[in-house]
C-alpha positions in Angstrom: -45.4 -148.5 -62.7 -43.3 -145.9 -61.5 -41.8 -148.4 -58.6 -41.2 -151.1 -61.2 -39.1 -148.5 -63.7 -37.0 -147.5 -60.4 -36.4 -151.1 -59.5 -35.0 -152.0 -62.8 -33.3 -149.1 -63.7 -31.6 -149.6 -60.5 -31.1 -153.2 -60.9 -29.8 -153.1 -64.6 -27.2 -149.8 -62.9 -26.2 -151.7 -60.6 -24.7 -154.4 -62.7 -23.8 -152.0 -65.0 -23.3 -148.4 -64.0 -22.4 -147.4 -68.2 -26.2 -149.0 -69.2 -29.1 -146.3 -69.8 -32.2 -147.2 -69.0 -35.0 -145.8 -71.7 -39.4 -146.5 -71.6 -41.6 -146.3 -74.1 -44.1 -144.3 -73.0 -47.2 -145.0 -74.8 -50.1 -143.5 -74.0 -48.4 -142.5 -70.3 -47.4 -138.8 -70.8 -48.3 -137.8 -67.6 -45.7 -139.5 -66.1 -42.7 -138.1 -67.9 -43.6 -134.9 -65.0 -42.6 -137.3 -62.2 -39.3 -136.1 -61.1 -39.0 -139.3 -59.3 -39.0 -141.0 -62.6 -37.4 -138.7 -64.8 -34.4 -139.9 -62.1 -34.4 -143.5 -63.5 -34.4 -143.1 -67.1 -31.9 -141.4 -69.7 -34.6 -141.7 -72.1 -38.0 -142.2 -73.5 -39.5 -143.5 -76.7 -42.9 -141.9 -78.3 -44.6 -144.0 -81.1 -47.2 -141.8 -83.5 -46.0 -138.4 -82.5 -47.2 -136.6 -85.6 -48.9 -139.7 -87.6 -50.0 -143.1 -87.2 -50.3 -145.9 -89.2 -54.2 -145.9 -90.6 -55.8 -148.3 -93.1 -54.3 -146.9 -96.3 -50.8 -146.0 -94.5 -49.5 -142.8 -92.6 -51.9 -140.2 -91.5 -52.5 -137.7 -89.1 -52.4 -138.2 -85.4 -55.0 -136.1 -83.6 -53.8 -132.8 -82.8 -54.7 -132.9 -79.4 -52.9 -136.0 -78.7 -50.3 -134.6 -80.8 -50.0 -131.4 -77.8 -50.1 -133.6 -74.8 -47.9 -135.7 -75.9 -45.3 -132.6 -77.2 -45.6 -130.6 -74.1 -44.2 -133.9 -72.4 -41.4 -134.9 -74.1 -40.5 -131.4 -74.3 -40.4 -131.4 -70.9 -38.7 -134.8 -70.4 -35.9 -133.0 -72.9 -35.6 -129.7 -71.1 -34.8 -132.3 -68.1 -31.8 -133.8 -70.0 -33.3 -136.8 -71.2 -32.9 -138.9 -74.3 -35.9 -138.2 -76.6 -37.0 -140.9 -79.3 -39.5 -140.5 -81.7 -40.9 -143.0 -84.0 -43.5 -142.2 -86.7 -44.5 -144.3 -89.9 -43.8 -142.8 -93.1 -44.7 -143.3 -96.8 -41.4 -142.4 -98.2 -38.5 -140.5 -98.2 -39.8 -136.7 -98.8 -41.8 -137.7 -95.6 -39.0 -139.0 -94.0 -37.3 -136.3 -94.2 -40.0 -133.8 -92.9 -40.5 -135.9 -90.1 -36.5 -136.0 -89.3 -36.6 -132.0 -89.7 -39.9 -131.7 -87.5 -38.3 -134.4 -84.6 -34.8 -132.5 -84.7 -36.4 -129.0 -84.1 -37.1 -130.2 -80.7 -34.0 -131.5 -80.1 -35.4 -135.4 -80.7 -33.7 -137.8 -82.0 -36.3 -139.2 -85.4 -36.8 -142.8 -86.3 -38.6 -142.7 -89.7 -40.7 -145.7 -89.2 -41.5 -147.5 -92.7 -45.6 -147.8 -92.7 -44.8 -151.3 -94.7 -43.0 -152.6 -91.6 -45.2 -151.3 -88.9 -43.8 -153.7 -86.3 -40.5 -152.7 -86.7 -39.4 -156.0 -89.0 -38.1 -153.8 -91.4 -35.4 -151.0 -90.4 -36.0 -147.7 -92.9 -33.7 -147.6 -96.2 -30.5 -146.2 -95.7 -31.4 -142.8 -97.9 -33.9 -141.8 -95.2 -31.5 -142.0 -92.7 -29.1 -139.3 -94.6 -31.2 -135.9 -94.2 -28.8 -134.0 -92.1 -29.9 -132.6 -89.0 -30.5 -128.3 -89.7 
């Protein structure tokens, strides 16, 4: 997996040296401590950081995937890469938690609507205003 990032990172640089290359990196964490591809990307995308999208809407992601996943990205961070985080909410009191929560690590917070789960909806302007600090 590692060889195939490389090879289009390298590929889409070459054509373009101004493009960034960024993964989402799933269930992966363990590979955000490759140096090798921490050298491809500028950034990385978590889904479900802090909650995921159950059968009545939002709830808690388990706190052990929660760590793993946190002690990655922070690393990926402290590295100098872009990090994404993208967690559904209910509304916009959660919204802004979440924003508050991703921006105390230096992420950059995509309130996920739990209506539009796949994305088909972007979140409503007002969640997007809760200023960073």
């Amino acid at each position: 997996m590692i060889d195939l990032v490389c090879g289009v990172s390298h590929a889409v640089k070459t054509l373009d040296p101004e493009a960034r290359v960024y993964i989402n990196i799933g269930s992966a964490m363990n590979m955000l401590y490759d140096e090798r591809l921490l050298s491809c990307i500028d950034g990385v995308l978590r889904e479900e950081l802090w909650s995921r999208l159950g059968p009545s809407g939002p709830e808690p992601q388990d706190p052990r995937e929660t760590v793993e996943a946190l002690d990655a990205l922070v690393y990926a961070h402290s590295r100098g890469k872009t990090v994404l985080v993208a967690d559904p909410v209910a509304g916009r009191e959660e919204a802004e938690g979440f924003c508050r929560r991703a921006w105390s690590h230096g992420f950059v917070p995509i309130p996920q609507p739990a209506w539009a789960a796949d994305y088909s909806v972007p979140p409503p302007r007002d969640w997007c205003r809760c200023s960073q600090g």
